[in-house]
C-alpha positions, 0 to 999 in steps of 0.5 A: 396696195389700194386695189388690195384694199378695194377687194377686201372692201368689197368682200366685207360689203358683199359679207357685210350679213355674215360680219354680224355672224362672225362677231356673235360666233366669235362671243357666242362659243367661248360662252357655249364652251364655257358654261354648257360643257364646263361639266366636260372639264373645259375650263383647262384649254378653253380657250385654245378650244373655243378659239379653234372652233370659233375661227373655223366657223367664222371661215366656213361662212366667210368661204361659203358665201364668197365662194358661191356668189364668185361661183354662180357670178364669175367675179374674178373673170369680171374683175381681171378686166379692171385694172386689178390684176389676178395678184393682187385678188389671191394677195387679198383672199389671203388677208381677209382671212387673216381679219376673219382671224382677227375678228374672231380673236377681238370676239373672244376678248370681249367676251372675256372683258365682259364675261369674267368666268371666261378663260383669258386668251392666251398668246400659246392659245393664239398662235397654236389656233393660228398654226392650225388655221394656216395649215387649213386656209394654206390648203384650202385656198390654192385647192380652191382656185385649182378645183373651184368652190363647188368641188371644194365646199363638201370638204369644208362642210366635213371638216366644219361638222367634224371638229366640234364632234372631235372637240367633243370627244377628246374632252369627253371619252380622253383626258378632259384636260387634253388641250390644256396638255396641248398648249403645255406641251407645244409652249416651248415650240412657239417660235418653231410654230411661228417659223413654220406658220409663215414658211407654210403660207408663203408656200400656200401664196406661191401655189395659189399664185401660180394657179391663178396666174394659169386659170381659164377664167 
């Protein structure tokens, strides 16, 4: 648990620019979302869409930062040969991105206290979000460590310009009330989502641990 604690430690530091943007991202959408596309009828489902959009950006700049400095400096080759072990740096990639997660949730609740045109955050909002970010990160991650940053960033890249682009879509040419549709509909499916979201990302360890474990560092 504390070389657990020392990587994340040293992620936040080495990111330590990025945490200013994850925060003003974090605030910033569910303003952008809010009162510049309120005309698209966002104001049902806002929430759900700005915590969507939100957490996926805050990844993006997470991943992309971390990914190319352990990229172009070989970081994980150089901390195997500490006492901390491959385990305990796939333990970590896991639980930074569940703060990011955190931050990102935290920044859309301040932005509510401060901000009332706001929608609240709902927990169906939270955890449909979570589902999709797991589904995301439990994919994204073992790729990661099987194919390296540099394979994997122009798929991210696509993924993080096309879902504003779907968000804006749905909201403009469907039902503007499509996400408020979603958390209705998926409302009584929560303790599934819950069930599937930790089966999923246990999986997701599982593999990224036994890549890693296998990897020529």
């Amino acid at each position: 648990m504390k070389n657990i604690v020392i990587l994340i430690k040293k992620d936040f530091t080495i990111d330590k620019f990025n945490v200013i943007i994850i925060i003003l991202l974090s605030i910033g959408i569910p303003l952008y979302i809010t009162f510049a596309l309120q005309d698209l009828g966002f104001g049902q489902g806002s929430d759900f869409a700005s915590l969507l959009l939100s957490s996926f950006y805050c990844f993006f700049m997470v991943l992309s930062k971390l990914g190319l400095i352990e990229h172009k400096y070989k970081g994980a080759a150089y901390l195997t040969l500490t006492p901390i072990s491959r385990k305990d740096i796939v333990v970590s990639k896991y639980v930074f991105l569940l703060l990011v997660f955190i931050m990102s949730i935290l920044g859309y609740i301040i932005t509510y206290l401060l901000v009332p045109a706001v929608k609240p955050l709902s927990l169906p909002s939270i955890i449909i979000a979570g589902t999709a970010n797991i589904i995301f990160l439990g994919l994204y991650i073992p790729l990661e460590f099987k194919l390296g940053y540099e394979n994997m960033k122009y798929y991210f890249m696509v993924l993080i310009v096309a879902t504003p682009l779907l968000i804006g879509f749905l909201g403009k040419y469907m039902d503007v009330s499509i996400f408020q549709n979603i958390i209705e509909n998926v409302e009584k499916l929560i303790a599934i989502m819950i069930v599937f979201s930790t089966v999923f990302i246990a999986i997701s360890y599982n593999f990224s641990l036994k890549i890693f474990m296998r990897k020529d560092l």
